[in-house]
C-alpha positions in Angstrom: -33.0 31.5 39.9 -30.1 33.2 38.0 -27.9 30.4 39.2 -29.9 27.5 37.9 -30.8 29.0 34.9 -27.0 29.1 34.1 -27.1 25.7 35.2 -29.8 24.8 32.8 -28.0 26.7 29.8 -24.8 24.9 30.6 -26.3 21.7 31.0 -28.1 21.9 27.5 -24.5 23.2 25.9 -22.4 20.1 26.9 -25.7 17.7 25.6 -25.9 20.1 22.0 -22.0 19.6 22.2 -22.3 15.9 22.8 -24.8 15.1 20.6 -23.1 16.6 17.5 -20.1 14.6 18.4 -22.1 11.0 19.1 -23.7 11.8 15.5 -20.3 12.5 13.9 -18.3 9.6 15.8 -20.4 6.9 17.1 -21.1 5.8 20.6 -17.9 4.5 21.0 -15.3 6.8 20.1 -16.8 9.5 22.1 -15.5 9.9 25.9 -16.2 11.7 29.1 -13.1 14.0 28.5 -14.2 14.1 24.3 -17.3 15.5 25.7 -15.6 18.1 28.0 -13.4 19.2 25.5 -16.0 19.8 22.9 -18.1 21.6 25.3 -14.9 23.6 26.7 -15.4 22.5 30.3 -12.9 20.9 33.1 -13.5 16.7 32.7 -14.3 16.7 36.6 -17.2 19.8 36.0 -19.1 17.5 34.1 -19.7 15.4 37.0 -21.6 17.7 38.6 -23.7 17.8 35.9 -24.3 14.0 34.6 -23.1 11.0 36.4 -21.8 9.2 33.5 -21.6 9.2 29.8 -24.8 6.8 29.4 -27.2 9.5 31.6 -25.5 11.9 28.7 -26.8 9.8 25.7 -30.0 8.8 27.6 -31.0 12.5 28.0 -30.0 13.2 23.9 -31.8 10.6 22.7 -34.9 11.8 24.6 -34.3 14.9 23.7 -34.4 14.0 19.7 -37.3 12.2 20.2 -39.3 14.3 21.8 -38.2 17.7 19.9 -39.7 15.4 16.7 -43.0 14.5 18.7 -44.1 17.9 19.9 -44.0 18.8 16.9 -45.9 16.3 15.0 -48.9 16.5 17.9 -48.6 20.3 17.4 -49.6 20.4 13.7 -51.6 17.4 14.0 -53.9 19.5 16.9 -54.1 22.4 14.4 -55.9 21.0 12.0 -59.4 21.4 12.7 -61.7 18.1 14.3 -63.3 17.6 10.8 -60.2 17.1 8.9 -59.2 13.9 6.8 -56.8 11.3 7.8 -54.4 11.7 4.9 -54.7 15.2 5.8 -53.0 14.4 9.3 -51.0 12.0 7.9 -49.0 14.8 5.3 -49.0 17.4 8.1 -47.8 14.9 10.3 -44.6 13.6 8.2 -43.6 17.3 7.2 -43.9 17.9 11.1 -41.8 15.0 11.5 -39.2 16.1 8.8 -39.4 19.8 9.8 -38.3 19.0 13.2 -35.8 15.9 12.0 -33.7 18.1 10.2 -34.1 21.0 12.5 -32.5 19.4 15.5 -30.1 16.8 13.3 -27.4 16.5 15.5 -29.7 14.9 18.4 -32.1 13.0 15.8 -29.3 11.9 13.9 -26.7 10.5 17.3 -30.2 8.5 18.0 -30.2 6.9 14.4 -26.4 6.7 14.6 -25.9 5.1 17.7 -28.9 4.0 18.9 -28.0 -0.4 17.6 -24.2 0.3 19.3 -25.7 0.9 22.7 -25.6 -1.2 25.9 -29.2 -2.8 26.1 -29.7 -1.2 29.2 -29.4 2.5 27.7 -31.8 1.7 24.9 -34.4 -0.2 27.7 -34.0 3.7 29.4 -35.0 4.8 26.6 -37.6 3.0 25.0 -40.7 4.2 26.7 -40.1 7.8 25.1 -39.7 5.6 21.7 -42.5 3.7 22.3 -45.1 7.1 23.2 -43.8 8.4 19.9 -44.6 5.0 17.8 -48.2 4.7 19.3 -49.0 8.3 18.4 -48.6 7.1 14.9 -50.3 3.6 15.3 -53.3 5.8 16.3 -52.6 8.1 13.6 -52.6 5.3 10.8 -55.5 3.3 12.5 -57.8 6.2 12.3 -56.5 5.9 8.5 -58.1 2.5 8.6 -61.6 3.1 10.4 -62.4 6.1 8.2 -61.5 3.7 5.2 -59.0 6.4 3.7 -56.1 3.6 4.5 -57.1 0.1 3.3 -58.2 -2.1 5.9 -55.5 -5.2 5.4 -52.7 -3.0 6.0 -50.4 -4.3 8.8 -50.3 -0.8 10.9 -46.9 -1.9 12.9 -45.0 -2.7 9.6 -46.2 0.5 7.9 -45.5 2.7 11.1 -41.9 1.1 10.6 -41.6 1.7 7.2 -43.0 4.9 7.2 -40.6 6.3 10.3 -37.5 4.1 8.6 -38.0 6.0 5.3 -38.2 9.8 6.9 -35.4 9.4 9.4 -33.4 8.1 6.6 -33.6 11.1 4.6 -31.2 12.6 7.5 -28.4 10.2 5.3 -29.2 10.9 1.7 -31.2 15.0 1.9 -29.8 17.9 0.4 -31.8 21.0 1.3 -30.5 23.0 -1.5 -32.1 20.7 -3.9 -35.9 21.0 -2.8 -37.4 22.1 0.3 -38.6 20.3 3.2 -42.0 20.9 2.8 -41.9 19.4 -0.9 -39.7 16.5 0.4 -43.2 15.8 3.0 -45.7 16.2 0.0 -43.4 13.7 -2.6 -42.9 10.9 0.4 -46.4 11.2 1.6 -47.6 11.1 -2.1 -46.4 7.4 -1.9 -47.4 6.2 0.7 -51.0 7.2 1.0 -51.7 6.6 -3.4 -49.1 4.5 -4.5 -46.1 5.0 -7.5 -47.8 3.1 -9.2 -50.7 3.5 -12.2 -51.9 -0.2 -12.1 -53.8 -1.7 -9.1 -51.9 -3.4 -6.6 -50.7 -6.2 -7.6 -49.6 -9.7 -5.2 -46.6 -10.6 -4.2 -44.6 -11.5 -8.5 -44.4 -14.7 -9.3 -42.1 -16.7 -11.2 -42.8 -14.6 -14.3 -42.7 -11.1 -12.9 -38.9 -12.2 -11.1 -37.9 -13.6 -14.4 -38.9 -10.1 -16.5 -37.3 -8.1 -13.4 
């Protein structure tokens, strides 16, 4: 047991190691040997631990995604049966940007790198992308059925928009300027009432572009 949990802890090392350099450099500008180095192992000992540099990348980008949705279905399953949908939906995306931020170096390599990979490393991938997009879709459509979320909202295109706008915040967020938490509460204040005072309007016309 000793032996593979060593195994286990170096196996983990060379994927921390690799994903901070994927997230720094891009898919590909990072090697087998980069890796090795980084993680301060022998180039041939990796072998014995991945096959090739996509199982590596395959395995982090798992790995970000699923750090990011155990956490969201944790705070989601704490709030109590009775509790609103824009409720979930706040404790949700602070979930979501707790644990974003928290492990940035594998959640940031997936939003790095993720449009530079072969399409047969992001196929692998997918279904673990997929699990985490439909836990929102039901998230959102319960927003809809309990009339808290309007009932012509296009759930696919605000799922989108909504996991586009957080992960982003990995590019432009500066902890030292407000916390997580508050960064949650501001983005979730927008999406679920609006910026703005005035009803919704439709798509501007002619006039609104002109005054714009």
């Amino acid at each position: 047991m000793a032996a593979a949990a060593k195994e286990g802890e170096t196996r983990r090392h060379v994927l921390d190691c690799a994903a901070r350099l994927f997230s720094r450099e891009g898919y590909a500008a990072v090697s087998l040997r980069g890796i090795a180095a980084e993680s301060g192992i022998k180039a041939g000992s990796l072998y014995y631990h991945f096959e090739s540099k996509e199982e590596i990348v395959i395995e982090i980008l798992n790995v970000g995604v699923q750090l990011v949705h155990a956490a969201v279905e944790r705070a989601i399953g704490a709030l109590p049966p009775q509790a609103p949908v824009a409720q979930g939906i706040g404790v949700a995306m602070e979930a979501h940007l707790q644990a974003l931020h928290k492990a940035s170096d594998y959640t940031s390599a997936n939003i790095r790198i993720f449009g530079q990979l072969p399409q047969s490393v992001q196929n692998a991938h997918r279904p673990v992308r997929r699990s985490y997009d439909l836990l929102w879709s039901e998230l959102l459509g319960r927003g809809v059925r309990s009339g808290e979320l309007r009932d012509d909202i296009n759930i696919p295109r605000l799922r989108a928009f909504l996991l586009g706008a957080m992960n982003a915040s990995l590019e432009w967020y500066n902890p030292k300027s407000v916390s997580v938490a508050r960064l949650a509460s501001d983005l979730a204040a927008v999406v679920l009432y609006g910026a703005a005072y005035a009803a919704p309007l439709a798509a501007p016309g002619p006039a609104l572009a002109r005054k714009a």
